[in-house]
HTML snippet that shows the backbone in 3Dmol.js (N, CA, C, O; Angstrom):
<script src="https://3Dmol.org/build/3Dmol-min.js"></script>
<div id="view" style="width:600px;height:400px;position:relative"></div>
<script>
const pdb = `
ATOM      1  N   UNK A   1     111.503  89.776  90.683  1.00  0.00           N
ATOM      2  CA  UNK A   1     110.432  89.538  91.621  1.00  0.00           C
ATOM      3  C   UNK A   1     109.900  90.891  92.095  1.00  0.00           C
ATOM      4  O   UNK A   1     110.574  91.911  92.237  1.00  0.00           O
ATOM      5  N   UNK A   2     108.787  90.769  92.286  1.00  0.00           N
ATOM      6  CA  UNK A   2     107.926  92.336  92.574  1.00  0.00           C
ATOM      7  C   UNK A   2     107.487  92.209  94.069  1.00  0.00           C
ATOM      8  O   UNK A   2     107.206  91.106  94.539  1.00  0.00           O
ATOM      9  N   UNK A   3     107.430  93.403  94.839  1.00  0.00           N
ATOM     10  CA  UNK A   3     106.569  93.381  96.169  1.00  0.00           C
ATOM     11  C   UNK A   3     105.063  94.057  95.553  1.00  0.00           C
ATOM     12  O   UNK A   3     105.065  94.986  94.746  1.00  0.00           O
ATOM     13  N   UNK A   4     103.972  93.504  96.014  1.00  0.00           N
ATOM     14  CA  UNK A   4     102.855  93.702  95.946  1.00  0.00           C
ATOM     15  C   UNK A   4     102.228  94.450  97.356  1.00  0.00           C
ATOM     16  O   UNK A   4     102.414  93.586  98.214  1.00  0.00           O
ATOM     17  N   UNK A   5     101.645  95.502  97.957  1.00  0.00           N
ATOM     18  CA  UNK A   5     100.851  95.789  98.864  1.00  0.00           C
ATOM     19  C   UNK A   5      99.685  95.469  98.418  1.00  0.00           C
ATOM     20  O   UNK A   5      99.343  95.681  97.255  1.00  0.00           O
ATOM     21  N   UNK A   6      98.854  94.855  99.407  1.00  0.00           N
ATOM     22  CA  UNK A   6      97.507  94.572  99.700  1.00  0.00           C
ATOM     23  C   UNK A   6      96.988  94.613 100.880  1.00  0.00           C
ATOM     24  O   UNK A   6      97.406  94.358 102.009  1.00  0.00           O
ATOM     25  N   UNK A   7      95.737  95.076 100.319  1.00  0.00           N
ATOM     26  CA  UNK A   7      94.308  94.855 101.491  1.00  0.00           C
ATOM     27  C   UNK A   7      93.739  93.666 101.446  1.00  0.00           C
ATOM     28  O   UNK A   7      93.280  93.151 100.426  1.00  0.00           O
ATOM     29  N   UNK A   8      93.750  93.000 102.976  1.00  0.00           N
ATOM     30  CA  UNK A   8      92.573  91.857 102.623  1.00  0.00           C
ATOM     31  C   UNK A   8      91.431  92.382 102.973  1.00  0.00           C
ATOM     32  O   UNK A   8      91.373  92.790 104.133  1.00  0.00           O
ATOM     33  N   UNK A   9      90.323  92.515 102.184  1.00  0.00           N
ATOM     34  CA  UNK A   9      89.091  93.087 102.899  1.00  0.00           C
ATOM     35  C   UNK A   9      88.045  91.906 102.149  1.00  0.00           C
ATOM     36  O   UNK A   9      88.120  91.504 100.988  1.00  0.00           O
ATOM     37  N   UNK A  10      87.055  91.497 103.209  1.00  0.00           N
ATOM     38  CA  UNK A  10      85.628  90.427 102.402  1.00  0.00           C
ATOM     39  C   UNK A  10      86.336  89.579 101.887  1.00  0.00           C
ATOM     40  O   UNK A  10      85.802  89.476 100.783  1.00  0.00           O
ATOM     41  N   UNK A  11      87.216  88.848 101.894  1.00  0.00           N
ATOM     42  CA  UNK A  11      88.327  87.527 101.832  1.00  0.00           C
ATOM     43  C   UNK A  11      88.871  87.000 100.918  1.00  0.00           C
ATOM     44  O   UNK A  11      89.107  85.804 100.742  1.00  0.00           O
ATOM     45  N   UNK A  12      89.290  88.625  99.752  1.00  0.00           N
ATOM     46  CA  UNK A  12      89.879  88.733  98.798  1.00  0.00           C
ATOM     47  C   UNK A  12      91.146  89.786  99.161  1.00  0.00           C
ATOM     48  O   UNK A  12      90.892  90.789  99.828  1.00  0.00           O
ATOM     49  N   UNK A  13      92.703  89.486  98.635  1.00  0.00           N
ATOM     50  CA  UNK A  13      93.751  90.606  98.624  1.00  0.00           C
ATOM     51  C   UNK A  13      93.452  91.443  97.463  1.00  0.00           C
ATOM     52  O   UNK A  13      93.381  90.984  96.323  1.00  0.00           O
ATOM     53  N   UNK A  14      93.232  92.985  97.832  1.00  0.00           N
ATOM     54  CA  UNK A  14      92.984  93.639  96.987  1.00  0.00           C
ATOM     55  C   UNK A  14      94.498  94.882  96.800  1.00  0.00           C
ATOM     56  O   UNK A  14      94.862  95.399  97.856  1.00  0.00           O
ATOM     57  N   UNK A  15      95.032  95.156  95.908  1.00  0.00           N
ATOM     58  CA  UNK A  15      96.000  95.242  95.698  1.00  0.00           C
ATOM     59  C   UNK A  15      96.034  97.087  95.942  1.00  0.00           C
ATOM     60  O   UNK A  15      95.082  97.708  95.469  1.00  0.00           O
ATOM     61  N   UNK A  16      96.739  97.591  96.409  1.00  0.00           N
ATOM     62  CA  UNK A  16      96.876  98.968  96.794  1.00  0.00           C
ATOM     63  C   UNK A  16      97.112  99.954  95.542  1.00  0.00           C
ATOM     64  O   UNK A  16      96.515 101.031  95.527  1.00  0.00           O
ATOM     65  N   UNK A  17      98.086  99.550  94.359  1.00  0.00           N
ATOM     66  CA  UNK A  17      98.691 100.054  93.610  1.00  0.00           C
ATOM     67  C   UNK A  17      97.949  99.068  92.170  1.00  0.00           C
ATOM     68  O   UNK A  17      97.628  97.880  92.211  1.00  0.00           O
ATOM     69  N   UNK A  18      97.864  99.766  91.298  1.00  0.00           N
ATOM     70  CA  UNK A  18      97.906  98.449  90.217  1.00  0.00           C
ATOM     71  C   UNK A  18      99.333  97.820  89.749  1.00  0.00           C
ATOM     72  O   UNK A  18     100.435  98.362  89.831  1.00  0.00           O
ATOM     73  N   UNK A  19      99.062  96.708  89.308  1.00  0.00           N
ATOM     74  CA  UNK A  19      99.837  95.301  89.288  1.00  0.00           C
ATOM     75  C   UNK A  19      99.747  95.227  87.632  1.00  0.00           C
ATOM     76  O   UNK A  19      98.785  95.448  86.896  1.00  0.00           O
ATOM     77  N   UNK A  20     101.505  94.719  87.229  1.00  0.00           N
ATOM     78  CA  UNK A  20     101.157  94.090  86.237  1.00  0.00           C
ATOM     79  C   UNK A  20     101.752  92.716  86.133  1.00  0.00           C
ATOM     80  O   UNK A  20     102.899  92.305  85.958  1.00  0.00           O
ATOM     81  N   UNK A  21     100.669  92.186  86.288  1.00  0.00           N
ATOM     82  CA  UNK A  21     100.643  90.594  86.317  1.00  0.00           C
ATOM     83  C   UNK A  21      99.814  90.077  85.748  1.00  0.00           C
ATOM     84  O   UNK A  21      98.714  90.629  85.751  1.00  0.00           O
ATOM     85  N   UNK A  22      99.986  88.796  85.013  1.00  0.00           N
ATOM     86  CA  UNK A  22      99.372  88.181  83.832  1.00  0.00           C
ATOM     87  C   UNK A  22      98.191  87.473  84.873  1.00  0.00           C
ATOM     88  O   UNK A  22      98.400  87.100  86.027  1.00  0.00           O
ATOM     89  N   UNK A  23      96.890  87.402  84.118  1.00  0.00           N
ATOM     90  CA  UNK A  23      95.605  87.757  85.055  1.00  0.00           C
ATOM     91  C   UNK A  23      95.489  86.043  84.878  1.00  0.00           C
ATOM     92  O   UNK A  23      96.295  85.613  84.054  1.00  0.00           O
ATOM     93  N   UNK A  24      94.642  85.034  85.499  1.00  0.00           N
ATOM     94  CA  UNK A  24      94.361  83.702  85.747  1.00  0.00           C
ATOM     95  C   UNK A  24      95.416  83.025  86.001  1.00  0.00           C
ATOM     96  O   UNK A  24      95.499  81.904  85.499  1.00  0.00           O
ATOM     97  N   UNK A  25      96.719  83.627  87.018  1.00  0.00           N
ATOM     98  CA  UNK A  25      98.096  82.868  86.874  1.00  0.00           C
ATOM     99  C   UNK A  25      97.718  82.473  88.247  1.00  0.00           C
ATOM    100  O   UNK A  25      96.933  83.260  88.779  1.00  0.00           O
ATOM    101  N   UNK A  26      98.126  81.311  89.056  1.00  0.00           N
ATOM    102  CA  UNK A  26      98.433  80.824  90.252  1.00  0.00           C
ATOM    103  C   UNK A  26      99.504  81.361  90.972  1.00  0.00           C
ATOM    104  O   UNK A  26     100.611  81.000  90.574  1.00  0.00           O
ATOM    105  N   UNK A  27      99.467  82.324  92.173  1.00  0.00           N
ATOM    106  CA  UNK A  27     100.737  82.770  92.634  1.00  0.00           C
ATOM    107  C   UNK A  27     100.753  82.643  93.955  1.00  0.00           C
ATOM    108  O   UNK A  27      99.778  82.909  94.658  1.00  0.00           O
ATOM    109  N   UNK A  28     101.992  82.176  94.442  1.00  0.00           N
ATOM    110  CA  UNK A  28     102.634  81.755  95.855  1.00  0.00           C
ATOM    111  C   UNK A  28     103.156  83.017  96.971  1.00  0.00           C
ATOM    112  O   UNK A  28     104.310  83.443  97.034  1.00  0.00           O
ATOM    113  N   UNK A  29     102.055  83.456  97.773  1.00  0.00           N
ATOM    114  CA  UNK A  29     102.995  84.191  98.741  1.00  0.00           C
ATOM    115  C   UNK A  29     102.832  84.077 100.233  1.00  0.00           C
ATOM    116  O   UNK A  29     102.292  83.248 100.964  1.00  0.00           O
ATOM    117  N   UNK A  30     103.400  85.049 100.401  1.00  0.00           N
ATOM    118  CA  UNK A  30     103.457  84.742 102.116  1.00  0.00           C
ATOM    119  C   UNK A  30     102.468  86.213 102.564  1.00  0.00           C
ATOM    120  O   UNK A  30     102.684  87.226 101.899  1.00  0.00           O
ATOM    121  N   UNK A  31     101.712  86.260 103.365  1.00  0.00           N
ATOM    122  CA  UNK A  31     101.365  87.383 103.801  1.00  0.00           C
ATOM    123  C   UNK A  31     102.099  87.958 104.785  1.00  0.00           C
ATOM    124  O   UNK A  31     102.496  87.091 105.563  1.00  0.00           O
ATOM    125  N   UNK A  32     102.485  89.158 105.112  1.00  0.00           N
ATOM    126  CA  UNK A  32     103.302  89.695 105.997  1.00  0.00           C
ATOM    127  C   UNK A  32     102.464  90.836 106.308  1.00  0.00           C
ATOM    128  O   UNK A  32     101.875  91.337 105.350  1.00  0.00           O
ATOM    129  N   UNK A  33     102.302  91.318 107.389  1.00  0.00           N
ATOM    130  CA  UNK A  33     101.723  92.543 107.689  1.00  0.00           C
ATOM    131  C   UNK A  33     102.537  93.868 107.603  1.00  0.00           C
ATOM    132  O   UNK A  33     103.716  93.812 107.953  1.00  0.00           O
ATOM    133  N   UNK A  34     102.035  95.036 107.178  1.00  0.00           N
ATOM    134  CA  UNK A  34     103.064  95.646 107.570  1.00  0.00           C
ATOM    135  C   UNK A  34     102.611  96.948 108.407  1.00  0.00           C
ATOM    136  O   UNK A  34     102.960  98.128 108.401  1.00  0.00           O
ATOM    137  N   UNK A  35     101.777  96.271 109.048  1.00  0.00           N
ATOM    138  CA  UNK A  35     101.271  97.821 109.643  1.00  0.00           C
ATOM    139  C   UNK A  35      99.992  96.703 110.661  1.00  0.00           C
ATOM    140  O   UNK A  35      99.388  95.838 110.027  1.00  0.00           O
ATOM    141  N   UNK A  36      99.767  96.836 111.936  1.00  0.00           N
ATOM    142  CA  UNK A  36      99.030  96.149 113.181  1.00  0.00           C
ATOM    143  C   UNK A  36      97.783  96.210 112.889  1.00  0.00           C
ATOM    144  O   UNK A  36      97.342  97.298 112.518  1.00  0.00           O
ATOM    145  N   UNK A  37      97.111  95.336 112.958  1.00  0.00           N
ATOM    146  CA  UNK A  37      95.143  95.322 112.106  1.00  0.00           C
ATOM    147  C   UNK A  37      94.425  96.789 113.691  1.00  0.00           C
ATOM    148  O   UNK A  37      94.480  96.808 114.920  1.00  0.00           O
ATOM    149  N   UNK A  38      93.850  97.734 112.599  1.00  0.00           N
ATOM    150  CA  UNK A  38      92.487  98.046 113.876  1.00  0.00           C
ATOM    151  C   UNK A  38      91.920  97.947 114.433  1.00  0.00           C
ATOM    152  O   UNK A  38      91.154  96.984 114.402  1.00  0.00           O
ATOM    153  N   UNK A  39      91.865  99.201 115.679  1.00  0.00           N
ATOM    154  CA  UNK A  39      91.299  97.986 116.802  1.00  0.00           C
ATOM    155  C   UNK A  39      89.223  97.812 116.557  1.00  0.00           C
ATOM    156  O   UNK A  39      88.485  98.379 115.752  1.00  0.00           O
ATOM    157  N   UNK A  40      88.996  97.063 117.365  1.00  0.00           N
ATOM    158  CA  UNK A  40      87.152  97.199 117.126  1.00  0.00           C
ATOM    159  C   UNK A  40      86.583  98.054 116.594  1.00  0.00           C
ATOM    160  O   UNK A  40      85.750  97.754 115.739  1.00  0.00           O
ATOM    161  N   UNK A  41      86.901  99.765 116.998  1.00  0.00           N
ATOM    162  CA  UNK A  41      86.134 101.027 116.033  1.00  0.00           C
ATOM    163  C   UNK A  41      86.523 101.189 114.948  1.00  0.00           C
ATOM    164  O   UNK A  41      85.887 101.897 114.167  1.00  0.00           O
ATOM    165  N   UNK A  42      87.933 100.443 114.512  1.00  0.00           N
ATOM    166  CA  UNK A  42      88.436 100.631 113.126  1.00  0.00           C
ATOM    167  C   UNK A  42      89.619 101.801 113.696  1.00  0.00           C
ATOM    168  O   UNK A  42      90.267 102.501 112.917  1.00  0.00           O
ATOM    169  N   UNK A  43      89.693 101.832 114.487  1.00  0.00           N
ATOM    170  CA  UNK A  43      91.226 103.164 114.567  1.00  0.00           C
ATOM    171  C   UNK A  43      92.194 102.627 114.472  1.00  0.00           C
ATOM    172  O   UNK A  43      92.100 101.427 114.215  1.00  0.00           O
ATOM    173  N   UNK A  44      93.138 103.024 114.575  1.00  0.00           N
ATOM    174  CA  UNK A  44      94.549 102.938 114.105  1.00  0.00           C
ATOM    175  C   UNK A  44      95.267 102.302 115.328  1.00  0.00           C
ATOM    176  O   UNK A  44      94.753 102.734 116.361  1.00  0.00           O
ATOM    177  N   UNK A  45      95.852 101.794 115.469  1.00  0.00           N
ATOM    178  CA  UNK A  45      96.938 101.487 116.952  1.00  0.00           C
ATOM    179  C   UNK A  45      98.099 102.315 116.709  1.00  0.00           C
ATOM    180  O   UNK A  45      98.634 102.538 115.623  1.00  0.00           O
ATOM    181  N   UNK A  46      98.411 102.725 117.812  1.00  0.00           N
ATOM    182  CA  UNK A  46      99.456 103.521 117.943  1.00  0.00           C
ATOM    183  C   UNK A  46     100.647 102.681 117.647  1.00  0.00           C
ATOM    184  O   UNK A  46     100.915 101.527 117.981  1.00  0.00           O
ATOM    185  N   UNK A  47     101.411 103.718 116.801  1.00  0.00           N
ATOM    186  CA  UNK A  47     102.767 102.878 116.788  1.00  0.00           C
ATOM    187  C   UNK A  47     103.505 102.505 117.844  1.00  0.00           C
ATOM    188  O   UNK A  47     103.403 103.044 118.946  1.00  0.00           O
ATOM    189  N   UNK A  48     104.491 101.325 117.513  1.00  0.00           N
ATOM    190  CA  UNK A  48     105.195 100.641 119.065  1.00  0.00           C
ATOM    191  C   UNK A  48     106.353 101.780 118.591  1.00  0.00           C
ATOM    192  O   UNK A  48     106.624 102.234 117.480  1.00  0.00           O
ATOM    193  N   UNK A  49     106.943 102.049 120.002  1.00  0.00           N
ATOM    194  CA  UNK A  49     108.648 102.836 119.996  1.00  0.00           C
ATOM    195  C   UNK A  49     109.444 102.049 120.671  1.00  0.00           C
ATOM    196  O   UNK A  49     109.258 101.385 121.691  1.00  0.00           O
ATOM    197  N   UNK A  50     110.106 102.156 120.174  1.00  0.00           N
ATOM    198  CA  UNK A  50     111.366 102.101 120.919  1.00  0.00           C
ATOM    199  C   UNK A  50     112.665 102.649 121.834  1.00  0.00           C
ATOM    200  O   UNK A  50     113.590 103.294 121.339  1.00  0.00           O
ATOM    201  N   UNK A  51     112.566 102.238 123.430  1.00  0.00           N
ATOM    202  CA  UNK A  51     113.559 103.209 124.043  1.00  0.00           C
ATOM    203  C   UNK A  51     114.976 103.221 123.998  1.00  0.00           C
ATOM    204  O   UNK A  51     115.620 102.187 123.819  1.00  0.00           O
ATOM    205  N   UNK A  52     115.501 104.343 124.151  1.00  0.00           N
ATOM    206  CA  UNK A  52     116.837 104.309 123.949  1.00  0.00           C
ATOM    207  C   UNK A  52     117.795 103.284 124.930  1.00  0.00           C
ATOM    208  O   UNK A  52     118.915 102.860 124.643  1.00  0.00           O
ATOM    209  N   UNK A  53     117.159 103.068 125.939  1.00  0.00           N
ATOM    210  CA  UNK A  53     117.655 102.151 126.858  1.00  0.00           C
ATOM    211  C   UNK A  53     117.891 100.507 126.143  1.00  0.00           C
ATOM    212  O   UNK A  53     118.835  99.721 126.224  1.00  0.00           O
ATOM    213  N   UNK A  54     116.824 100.449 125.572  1.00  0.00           N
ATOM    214  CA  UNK A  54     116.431  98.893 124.985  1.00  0.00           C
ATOM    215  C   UNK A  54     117.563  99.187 123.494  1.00  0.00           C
ATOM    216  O   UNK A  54     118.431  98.320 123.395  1.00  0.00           O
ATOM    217  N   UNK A  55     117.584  99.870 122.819  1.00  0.00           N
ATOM    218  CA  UNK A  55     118.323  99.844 121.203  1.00  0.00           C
ATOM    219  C   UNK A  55     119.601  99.980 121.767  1.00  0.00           C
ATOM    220  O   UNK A  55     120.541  99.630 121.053  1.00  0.00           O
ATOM    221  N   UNK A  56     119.881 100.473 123.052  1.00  0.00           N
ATOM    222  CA  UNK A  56     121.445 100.780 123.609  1.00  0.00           C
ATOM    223  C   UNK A  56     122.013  99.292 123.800  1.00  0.00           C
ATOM    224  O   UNK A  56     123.195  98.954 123.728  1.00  0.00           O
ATOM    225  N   UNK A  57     120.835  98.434 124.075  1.00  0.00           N
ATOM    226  CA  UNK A  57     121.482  96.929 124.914  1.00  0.00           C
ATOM    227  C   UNK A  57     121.958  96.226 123.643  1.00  0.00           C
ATOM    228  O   UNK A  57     123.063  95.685 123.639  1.00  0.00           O
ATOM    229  N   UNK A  58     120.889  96.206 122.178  1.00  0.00           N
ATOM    230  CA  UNK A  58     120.953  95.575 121.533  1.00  0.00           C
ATOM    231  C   UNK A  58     122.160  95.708 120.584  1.00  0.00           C
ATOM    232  O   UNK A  58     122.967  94.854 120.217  1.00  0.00           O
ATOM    233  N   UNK A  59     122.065  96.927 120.309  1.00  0.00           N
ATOM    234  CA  UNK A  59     123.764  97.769 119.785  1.00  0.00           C
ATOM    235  C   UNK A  59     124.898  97.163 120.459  1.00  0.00           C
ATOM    236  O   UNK A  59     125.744  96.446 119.925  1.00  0.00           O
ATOM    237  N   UNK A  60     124.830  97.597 121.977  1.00  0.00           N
ATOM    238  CA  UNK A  60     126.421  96.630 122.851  1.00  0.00           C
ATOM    239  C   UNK A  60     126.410  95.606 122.671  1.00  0.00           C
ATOM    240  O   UNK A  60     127.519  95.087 122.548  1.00  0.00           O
ATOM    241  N   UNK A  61     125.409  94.873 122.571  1.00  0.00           N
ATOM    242  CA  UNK A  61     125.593  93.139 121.786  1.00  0.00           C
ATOM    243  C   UNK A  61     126.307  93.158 120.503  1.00  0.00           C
ATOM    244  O   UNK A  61     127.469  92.821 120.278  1.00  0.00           O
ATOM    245  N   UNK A  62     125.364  93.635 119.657  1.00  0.00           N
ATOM    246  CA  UNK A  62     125.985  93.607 118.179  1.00  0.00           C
ATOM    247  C   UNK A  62     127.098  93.931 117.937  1.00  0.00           C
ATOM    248  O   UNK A  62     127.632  93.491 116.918  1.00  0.00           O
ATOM    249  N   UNK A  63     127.913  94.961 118.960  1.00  0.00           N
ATOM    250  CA  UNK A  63     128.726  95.478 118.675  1.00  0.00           C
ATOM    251  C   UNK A  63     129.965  94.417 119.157  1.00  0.00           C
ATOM    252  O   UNK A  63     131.089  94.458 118.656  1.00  0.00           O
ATOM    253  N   UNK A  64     129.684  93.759 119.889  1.00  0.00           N
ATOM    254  CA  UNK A  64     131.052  93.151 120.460  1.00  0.00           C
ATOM    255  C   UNK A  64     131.548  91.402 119.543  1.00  0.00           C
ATOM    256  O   UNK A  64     130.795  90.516 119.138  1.00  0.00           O
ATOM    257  N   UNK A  65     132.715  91.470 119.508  1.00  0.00           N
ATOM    258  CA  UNK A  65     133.211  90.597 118.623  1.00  0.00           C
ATOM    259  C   UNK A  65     133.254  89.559 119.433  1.00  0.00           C
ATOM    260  O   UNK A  65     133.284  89.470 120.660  1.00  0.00           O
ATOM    261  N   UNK A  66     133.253  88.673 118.454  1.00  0.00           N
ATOM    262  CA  UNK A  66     133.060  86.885 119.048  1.00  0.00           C
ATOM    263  C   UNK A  66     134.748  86.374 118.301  1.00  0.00           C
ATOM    264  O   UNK A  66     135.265  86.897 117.314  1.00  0.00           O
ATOM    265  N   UNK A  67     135.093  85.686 118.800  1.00  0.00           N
ATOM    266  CA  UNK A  67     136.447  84.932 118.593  1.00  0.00           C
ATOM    267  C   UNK A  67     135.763  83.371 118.757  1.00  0.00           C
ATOM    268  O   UNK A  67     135.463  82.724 119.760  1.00  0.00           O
ATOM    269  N   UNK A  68     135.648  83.041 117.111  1.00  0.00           N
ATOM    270  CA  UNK A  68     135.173  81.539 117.598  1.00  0.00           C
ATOM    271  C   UNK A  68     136.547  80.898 117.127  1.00  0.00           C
ATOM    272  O   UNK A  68     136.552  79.676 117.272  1.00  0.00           O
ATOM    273  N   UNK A  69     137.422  81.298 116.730  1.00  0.00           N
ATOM    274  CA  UNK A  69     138.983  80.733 116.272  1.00  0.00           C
ATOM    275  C   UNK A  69     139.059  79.996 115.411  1.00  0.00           C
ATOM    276  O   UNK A  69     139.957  79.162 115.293  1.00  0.00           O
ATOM    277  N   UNK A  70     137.931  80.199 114.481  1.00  0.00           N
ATOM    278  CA  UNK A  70     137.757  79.601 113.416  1.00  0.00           C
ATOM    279  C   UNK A  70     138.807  80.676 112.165  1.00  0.00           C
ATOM    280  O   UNK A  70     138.252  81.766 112.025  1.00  0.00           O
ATOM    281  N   UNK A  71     139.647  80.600 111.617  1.00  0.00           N
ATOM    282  CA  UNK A  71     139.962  81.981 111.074  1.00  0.00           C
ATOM    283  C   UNK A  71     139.570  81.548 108.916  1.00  0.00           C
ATOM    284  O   UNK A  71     140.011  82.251 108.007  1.00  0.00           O
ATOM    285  N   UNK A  72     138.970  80.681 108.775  1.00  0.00           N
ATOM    286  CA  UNK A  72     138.951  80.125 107.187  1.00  0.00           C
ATOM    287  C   UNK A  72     137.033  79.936 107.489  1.00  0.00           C
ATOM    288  O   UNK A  72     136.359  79.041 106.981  1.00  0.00           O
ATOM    289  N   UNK A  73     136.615  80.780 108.211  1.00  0.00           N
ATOM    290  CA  UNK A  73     135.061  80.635 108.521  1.00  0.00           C
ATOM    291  C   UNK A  73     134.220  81.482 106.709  1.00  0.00           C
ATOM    292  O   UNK A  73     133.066  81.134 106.460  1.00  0.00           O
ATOM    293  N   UNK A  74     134.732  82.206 105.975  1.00  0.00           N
ATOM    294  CA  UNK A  74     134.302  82.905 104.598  1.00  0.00           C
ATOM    295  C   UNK A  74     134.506  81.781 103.397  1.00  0.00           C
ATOM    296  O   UNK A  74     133.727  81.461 102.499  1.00  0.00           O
ATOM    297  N   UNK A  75     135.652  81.364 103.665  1.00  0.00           N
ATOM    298  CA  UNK A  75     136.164  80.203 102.666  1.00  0.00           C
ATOM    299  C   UNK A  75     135.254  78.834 102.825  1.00  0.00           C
ATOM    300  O   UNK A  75     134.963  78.042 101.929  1.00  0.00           O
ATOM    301  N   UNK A  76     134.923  78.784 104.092  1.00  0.00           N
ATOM    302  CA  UNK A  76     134.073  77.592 103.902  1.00  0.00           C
ATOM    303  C   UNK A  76     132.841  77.734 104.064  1.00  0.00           C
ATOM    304  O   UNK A  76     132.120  76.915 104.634  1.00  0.00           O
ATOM    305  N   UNK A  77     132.432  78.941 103.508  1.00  0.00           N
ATOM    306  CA  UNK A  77     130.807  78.958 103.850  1.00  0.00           C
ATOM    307  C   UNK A  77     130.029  78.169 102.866  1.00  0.00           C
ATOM    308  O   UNK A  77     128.862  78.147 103.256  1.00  0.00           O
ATOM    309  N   UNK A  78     130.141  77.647 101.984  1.00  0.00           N
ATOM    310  CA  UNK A  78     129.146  76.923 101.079  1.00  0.00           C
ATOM    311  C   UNK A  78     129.511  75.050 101.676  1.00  0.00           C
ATOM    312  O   UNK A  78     129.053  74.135 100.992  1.00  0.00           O
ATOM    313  N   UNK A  79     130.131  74.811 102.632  1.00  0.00           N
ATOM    314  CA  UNK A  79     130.653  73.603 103.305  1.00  0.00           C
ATOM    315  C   UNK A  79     129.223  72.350 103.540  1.00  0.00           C
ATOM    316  O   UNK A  79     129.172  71.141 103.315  1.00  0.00           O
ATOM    317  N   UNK A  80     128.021  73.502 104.180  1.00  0.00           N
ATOM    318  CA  UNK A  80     127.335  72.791 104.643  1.00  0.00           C
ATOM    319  C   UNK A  80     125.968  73.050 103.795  1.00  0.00           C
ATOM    320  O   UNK A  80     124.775  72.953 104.083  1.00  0.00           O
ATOM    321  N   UNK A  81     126.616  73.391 102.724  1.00  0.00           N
ATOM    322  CA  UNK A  81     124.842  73.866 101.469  1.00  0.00           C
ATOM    323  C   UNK A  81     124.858  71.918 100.812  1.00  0.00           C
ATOM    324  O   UNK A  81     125.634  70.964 100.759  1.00  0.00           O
ATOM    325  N   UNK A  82     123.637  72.228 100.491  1.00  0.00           N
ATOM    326  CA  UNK A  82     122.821  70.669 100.317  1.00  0.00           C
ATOM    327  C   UNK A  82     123.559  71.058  98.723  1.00  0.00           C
ATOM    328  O   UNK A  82     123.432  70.280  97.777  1.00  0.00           O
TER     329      UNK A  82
END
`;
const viewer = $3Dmol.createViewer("view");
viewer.addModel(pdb, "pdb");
viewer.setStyle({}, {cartoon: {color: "spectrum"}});
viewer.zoomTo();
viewer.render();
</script>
């Protein structure tokens, strides 16, 4: 599977890089942005940051262990696949 970058511009995705993909094929994607649309003059938006205060909270979360006392929780992970 390939990642594609595109522009949507005039209400066609126009592809950043060339593509090799077989041309009249039907293809399924998702659009994802990866960068915030411009504002009215066409400039750029400033990137969002992030403070050290806020990545500190999210880290002490992540970091702390959960005891659900389940101890065979790896062994049964395919338990509840369709």
């Amino acid at each position: 599977m390939e990642t594609v970058r595109a522009v949507f511009e005039g209400g066609v995705f126009r592809p950043v890089v060339p593509v090799k993909l077989p041309e009249r094929v039907e293809y399924d994607f998702e659009p994802r942005p990866v960068a915030p649309p411009p504002d009215e003059n066409g400039a750029a938006p400033e990137q969002l940051t992030y403070s050290e205060e806020g990545l500190g909270k999210v880290y002490e979360i992540l970091s702390e262990r959960y005891a659900s006392g389940h101890t065979d929780t790896a062994a049964r992970h395919n338990e509840h696949q369709p």
